[in-house]
N, C-alpha and C positions, 0 to 999 in steps of 0.2 A: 218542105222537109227540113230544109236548114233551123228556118224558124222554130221547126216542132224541138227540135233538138235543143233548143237554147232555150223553152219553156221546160222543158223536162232538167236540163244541168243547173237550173238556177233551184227548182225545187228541191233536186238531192243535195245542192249548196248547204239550202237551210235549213234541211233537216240534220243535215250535219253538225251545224252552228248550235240548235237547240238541242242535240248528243253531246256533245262538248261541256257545253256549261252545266248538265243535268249532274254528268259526269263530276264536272267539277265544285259543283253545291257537294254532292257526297261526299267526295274525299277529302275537303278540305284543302287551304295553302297551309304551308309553311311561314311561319309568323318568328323563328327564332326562338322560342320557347319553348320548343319540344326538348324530351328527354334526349340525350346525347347515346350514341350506339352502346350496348351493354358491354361489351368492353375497356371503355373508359368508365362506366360505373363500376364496375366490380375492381379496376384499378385505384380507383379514390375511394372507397370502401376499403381495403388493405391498408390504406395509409394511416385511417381514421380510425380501424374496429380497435375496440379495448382489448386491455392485455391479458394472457390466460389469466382464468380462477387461478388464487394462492393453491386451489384443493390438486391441481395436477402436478404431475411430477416432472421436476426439473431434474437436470444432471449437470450440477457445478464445475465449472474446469477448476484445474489444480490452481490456480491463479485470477480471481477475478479483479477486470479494470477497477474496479471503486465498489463501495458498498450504494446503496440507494439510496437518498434525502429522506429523510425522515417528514412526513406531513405533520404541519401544526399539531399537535395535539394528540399524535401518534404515542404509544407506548415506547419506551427508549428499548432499544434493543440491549442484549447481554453486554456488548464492549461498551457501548457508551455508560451505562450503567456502574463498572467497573472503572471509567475514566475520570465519572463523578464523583466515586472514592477517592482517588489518585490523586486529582487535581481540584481544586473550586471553581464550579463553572463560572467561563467564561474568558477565566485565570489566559495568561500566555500559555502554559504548557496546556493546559486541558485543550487550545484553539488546536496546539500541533500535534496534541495526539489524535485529538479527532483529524486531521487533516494526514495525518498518518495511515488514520484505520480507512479510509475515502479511498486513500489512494492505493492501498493493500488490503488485499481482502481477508487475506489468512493474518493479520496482525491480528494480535491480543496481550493487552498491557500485563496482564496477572504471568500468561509465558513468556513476554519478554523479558521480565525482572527475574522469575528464577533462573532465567538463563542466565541471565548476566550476575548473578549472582554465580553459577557456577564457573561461568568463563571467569570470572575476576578469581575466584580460587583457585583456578588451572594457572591460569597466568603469573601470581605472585608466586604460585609453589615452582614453575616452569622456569619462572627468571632466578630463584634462590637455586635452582638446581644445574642452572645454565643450560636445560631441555631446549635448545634450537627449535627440533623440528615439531613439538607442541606448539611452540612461540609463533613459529610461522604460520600455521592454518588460525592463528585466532588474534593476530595483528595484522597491522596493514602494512603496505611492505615500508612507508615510513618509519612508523611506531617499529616494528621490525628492526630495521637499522640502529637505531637509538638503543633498543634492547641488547642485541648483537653484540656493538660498539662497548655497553659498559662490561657485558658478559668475557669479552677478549679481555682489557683491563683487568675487571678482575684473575682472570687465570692468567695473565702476565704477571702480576705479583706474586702468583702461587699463592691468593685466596681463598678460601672454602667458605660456604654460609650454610650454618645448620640453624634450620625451620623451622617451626612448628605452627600449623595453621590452625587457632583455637577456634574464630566461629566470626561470622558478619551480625555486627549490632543491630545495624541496620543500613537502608539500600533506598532509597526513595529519589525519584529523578525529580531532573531541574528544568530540565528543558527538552522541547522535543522541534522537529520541525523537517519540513522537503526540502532539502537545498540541492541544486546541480544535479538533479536526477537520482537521488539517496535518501532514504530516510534518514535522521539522525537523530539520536534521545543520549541527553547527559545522562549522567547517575553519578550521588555522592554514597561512596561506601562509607561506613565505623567499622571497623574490624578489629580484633583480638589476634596479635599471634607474638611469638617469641622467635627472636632472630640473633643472632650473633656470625659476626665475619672472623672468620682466623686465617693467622697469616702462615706461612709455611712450617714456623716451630709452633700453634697448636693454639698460640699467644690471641686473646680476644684482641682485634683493633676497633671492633663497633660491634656496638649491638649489646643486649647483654642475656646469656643463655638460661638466666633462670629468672628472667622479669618478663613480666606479661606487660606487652607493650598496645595501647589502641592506640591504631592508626587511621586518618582519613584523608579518601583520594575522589577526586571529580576525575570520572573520565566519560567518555564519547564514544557512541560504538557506533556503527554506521551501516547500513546497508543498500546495496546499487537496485533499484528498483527493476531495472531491466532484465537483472541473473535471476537464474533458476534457482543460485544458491539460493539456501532459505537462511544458510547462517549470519550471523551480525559479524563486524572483524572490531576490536578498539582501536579511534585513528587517532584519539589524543587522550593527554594524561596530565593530570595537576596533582601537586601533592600539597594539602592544607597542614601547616603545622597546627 
């Protein structure tokens, strides 16, 4: 009986042995080449897929970080376009205004310049009329001070300056560029106006009330890249005889 027992357990052994390996011809091992579980596909698949069609619709924030690179060979978009006007590529200013329009996304050279055409004509009329509180939303509190300072002088002598602002000859910038977290763009005005100072009895001490004077000024308008402001302020000021 013992014996019968140990002829029967060896044969279930090896049919067993030969279920195993049948088994294992079918399913195959594992060689390290297999696909990775679909979770990590469709993870690297995300990282990889291209970016929407141009044809769907985006919704711009009020502020975008930079505009996109342009590809070789791409059509130059509307700023750069206008920048090409402004400056000769390649020029220093054309590099900072592009590095300007990069790093601001609502910049554009054609409304920067009427602006600052208009602020230069708030300002000169602002400082002839000693309007502080104009003066202070459109300088910086430097330039501010400086304006300030001659505006007290003059009304300590008992001063007056009567104005007349005739027109900008012309406005074309010198320089542009990112410094310390600001944009910053020169601009050399020509301008036409008539100015004259009087002193307390009515008497001209400068200026002369019936001459058409052109004048021109480089100044610097600046803007903090971080504010919401969108305005530009003037932080410095040269005057070309």
């Amino acid at each position: 009986m013992e014996g019968f027992v140990d002829i029967y357990t060896i044969i279930f052994l090896g049919l067993a042995v030969v279920i195993f390996l049948r088994l294992r011809n079918v399913l195959g091992r594992r060689t390290g080449s297999e696909r990775q579980p679909p979770r990590f596909d469709q993870f690297s698949t995300r990282r990889t897929e291209a970016p929407p069609a141009p044809a769907e619709k985006v919704i711009a924030l009020p502020r975008r970080p930079g505009r996109p690179v342009e590809a070789p060979g791409a059509e130059p978009s509307p700023v750069e376009e206008r920048i090409r006007v402004l400056a000769p590529a390649g020029s220093p200013l054309a590099v900072g205004l592009q590095t300007i329009s990069a790093t601001d996304g609502n910049f554009d050279p054609d409304s920067f310049l009427a602006g600052a055409k208009k602020a230069y004509e708030m300002i000169v009329g602002a400082f002839a009329e000693g309007d502080r509180k104009t003066l202070r939303t459109l300088l910086s509190r430097e330039v501010f001070e400086g304006f300030d300072g001659a505006i007290a002088e003059r009304e300590g002598r008992g001063e007056k300056v009567e104005h007349t602002f005739v027109g900008i000859n012309k406005a074309e910038m010198l320089d542009a560029a990112v410094k310390g977290g600001s944009e910053q763009i020169t601009v050399r005005f020509v301008s036409n106006l008539i100015s004259a100072t009087k002193n307390r009895d009515g008497a001209v001490v400068d200026g002369d009330p019936t001459h058409v004077a052109e004048v021109t000024d480089v100044w610097t308008f600046a803007r903090e890249l971080s504010s919401r402001d969108p305005n530009w302020r003037l932080v410095a000021t040269e005057s070309v005889e």
